[in-house]
C-alpha positions as CSV (number, residue, x, y, z in Angstrom):
1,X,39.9,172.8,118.3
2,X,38.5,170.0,116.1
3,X,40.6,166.8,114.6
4,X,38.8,164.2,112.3
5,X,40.3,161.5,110.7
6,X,38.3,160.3,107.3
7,X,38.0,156.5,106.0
8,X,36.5,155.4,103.0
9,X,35.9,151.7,102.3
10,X,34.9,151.1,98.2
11,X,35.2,147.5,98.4
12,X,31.4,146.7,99.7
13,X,30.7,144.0,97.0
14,X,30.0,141.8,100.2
15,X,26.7,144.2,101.7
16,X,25.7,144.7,98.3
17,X,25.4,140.5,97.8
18,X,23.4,140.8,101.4
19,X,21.3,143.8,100.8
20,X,20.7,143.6,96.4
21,X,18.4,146.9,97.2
22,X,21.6,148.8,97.6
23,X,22.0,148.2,93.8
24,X,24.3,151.9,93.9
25,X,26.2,151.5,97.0
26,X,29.7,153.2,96.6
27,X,31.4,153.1,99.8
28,X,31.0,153.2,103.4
29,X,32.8,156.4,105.2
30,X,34.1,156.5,109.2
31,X,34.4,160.2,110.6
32,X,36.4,160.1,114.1
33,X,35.9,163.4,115.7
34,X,37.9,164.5,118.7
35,X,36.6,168.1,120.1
36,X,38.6,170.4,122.9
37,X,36.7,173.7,124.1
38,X,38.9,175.7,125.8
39,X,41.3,173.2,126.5
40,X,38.8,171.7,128.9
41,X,35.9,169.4,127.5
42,X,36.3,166.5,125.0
43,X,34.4,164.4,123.0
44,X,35.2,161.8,121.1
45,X,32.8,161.2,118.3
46,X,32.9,158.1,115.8
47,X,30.0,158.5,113.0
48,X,29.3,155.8,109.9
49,X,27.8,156.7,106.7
50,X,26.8,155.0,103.7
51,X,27.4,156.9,100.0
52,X,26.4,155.8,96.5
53,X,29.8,157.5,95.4
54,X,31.9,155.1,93.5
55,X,36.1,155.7,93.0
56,X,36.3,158.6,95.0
57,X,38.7,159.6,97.9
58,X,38.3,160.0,101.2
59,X,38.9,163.9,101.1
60,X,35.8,164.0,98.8
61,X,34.0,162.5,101.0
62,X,34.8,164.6,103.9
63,X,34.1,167.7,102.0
64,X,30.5,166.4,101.1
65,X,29.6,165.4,104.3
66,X,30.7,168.9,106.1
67,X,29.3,170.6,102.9
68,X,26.0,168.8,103.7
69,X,25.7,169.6,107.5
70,X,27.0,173.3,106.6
71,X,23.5,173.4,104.2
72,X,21.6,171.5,107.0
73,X,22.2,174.4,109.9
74,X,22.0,177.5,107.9
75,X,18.5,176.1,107.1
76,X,17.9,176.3,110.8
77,X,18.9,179.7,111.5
């Protein structure tokens, strides 16, 4: 069993004044993962990412960034 909890931050106006490179920045996301296996093993997992997407939700987000690692491991197999 998997639970994440999704966070979306759209007011970055602050890194965009200390990094004027990051001219498109949107948002910065938080993904808290908290994995059980068989009732057994947990991990606790908390992962940052950085998105160009402006006025969107959290639940967007999410959807994008699973959509994205979905894409990323079929290409493996």
């Amino acid at each position: 069993m998997e639970q994440r909890q999704v966070w979306l931050v759209n007011d970055v106006d602050w890194l965009k004044e200390r990094h004027p490179q990051w001219k498109t920045l949107g948002g910065i996301t938080v993904v808290e993962s908290h994995r059980e296996v068989k009732g057994k093993a947990e991990t606790y997992e908390r992962r940052y990412y950085i998105t160009n997407h402006q006025a969107r939700t959290a639940q967007f987000i999410a959807y994008a960034i699973r959509n994205h690692w979905h894409i990323e491991s079929k290409l493996h197999w």
